[in-house]
C-alpha atoms as an extended CHARMM CRD file, in Angstrom:
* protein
*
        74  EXT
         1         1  UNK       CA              4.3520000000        3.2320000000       -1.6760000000  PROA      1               0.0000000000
         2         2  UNK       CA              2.0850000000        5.9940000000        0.2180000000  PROA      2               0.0000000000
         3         3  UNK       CA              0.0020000000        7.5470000000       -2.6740000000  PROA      3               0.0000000000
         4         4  UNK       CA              0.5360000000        4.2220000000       -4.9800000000  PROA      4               0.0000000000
         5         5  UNK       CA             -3.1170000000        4.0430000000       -6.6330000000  PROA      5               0.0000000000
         6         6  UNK       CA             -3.0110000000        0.0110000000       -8.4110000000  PROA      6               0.0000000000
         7         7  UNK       CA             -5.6050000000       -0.1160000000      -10.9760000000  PROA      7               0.0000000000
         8         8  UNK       CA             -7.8190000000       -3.2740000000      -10.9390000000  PROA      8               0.0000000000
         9         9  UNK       CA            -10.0350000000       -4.4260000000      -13.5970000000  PROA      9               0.0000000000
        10        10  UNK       CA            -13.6120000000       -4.7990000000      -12.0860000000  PROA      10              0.0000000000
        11        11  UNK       CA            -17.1650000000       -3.3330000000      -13.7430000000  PROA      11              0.0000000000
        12        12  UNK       CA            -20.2120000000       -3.3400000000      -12.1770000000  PROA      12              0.0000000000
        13        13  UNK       CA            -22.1280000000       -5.1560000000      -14.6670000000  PROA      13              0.0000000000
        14        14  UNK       CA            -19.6640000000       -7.9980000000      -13.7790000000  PROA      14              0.0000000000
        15        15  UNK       CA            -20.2620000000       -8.1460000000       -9.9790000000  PROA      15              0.0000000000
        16        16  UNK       CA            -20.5380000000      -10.8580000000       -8.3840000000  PROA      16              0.0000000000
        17        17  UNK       CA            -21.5080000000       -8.8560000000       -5.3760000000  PROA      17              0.0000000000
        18        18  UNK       CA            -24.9780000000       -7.2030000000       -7.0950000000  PROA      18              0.0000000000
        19        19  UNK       CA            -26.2240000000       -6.3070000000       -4.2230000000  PROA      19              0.0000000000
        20        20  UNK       CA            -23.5260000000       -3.4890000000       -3.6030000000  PROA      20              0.0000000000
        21        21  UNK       CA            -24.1190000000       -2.4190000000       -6.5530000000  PROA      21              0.0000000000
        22        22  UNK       CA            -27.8960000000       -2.0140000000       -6.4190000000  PROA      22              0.0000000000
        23        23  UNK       CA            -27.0440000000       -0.0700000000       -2.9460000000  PROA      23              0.0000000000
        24        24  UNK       CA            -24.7110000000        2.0220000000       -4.4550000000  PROA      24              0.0000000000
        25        25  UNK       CA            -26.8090000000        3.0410000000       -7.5050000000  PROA      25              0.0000000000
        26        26  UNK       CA            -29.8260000000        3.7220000000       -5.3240000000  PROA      26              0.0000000000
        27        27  UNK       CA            -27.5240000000        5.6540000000       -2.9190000000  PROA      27              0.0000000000
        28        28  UNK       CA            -25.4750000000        8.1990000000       -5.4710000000  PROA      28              0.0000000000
        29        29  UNK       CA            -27.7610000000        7.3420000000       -8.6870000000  PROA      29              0.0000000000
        30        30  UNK       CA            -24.8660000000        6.5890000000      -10.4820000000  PROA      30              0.0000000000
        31        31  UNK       CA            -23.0270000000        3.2130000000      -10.9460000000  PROA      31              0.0000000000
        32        32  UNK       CA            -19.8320000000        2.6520000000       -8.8080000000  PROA      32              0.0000000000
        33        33  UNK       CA            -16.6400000000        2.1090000000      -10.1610000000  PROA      33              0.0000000000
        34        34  UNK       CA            -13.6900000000       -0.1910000000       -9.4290000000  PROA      34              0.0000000000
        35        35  UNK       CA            -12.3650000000        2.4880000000       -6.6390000000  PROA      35              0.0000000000
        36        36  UNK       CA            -15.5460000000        2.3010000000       -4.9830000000  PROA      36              0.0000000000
        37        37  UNK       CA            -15.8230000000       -1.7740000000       -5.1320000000  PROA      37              0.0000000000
        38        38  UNK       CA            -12.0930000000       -2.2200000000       -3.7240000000  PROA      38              0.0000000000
        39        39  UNK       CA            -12.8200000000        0.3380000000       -0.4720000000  PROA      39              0.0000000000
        40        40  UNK       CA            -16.1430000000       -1.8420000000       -0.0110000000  PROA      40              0.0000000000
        41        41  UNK       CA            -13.8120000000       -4.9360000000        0.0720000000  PROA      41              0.0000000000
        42        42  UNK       CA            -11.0570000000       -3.2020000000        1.7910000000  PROA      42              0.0000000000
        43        43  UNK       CA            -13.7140000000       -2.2110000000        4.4080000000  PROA      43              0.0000000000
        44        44  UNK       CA            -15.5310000000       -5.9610000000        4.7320000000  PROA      44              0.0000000000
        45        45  UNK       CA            -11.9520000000       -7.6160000000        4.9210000000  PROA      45              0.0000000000
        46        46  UNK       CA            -11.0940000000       -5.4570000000        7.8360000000  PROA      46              0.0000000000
        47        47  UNK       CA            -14.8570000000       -5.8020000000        9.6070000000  PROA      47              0.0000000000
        48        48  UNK       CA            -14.4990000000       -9.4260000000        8.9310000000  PROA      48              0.0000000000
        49        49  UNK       CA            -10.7030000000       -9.4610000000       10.8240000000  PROA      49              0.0000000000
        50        50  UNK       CA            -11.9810000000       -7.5850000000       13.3380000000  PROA      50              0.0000000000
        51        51  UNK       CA            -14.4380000000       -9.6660000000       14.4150000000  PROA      51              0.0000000000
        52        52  UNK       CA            -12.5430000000      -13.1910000000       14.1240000000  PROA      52              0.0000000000
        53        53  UNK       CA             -9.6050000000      -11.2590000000       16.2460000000  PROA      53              0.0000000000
        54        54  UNK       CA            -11.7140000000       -9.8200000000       18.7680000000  PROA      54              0.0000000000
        55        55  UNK       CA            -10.2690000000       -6.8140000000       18.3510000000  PROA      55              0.0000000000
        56        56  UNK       CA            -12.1970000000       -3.6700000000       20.5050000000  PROA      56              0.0000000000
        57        57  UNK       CA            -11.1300000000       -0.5240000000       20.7520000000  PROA      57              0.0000000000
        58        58  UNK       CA             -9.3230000000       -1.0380000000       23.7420000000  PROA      58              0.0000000000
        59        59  UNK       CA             -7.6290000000       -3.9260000000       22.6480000000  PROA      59              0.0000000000
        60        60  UNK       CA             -4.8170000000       -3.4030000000       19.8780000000  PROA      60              0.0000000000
        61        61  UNK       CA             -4.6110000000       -6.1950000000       17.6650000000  PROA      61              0.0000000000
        62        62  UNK       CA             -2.6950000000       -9.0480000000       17.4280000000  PROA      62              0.0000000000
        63        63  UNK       CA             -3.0800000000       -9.9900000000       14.3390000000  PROA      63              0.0000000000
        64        64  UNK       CA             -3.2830000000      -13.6470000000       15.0020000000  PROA      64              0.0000000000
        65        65  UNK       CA             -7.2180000000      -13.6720000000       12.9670000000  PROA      65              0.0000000000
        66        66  UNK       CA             -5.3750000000      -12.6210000000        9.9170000000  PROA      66              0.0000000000
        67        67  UNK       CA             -2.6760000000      -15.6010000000       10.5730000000  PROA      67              0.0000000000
        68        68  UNK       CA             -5.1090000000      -18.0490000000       10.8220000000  PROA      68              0.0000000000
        69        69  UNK       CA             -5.5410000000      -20.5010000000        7.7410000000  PROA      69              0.0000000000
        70        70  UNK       CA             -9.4050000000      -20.1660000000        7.3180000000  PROA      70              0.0000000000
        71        71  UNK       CA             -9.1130000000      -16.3320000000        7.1810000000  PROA      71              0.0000000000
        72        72  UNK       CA            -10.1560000000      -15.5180000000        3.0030000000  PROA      72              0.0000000000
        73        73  UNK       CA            -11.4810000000      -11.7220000000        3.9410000000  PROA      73              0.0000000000
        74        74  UNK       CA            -14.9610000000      -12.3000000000        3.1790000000  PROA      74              0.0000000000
């Protein structure tokens, strides 16, 4: 699976995050496409575990914030 790239249908126009979008336009000056938007989620679902786990660099993670039922990534 290493290298597997899994196309996803998303546009920017479409967002129903628009503020990443705005960001990411100012940023670049170019709008984002779906490769950009799933790394952004990607990114938030892993900030988002981190945090419920209480995970710290010192700590290696358990996984239990992932387990729990009221974990949706965002």
């Amino acid at each position: 699976m290493q290298g597997t790239i899994i196309p996803v249908p998303w546009h920017f126009a479409a967002s129903k995050n628009q503020n990443f979008t705005a960001s990411a336009r100012s940023l670049w000056g170019i709008n984002v496409n779906w490769r950009a938007a799933m790394s952004y989620d990607a990114v938030e679902v892993l900030r988002v575990g981190r945090s419920i786990g209480q995970i710290t660099p010192k700590k290696r993670p358990t996984g239990t914030g992932y387990l729990s039922t009221d974990f949706d990534g965002l």
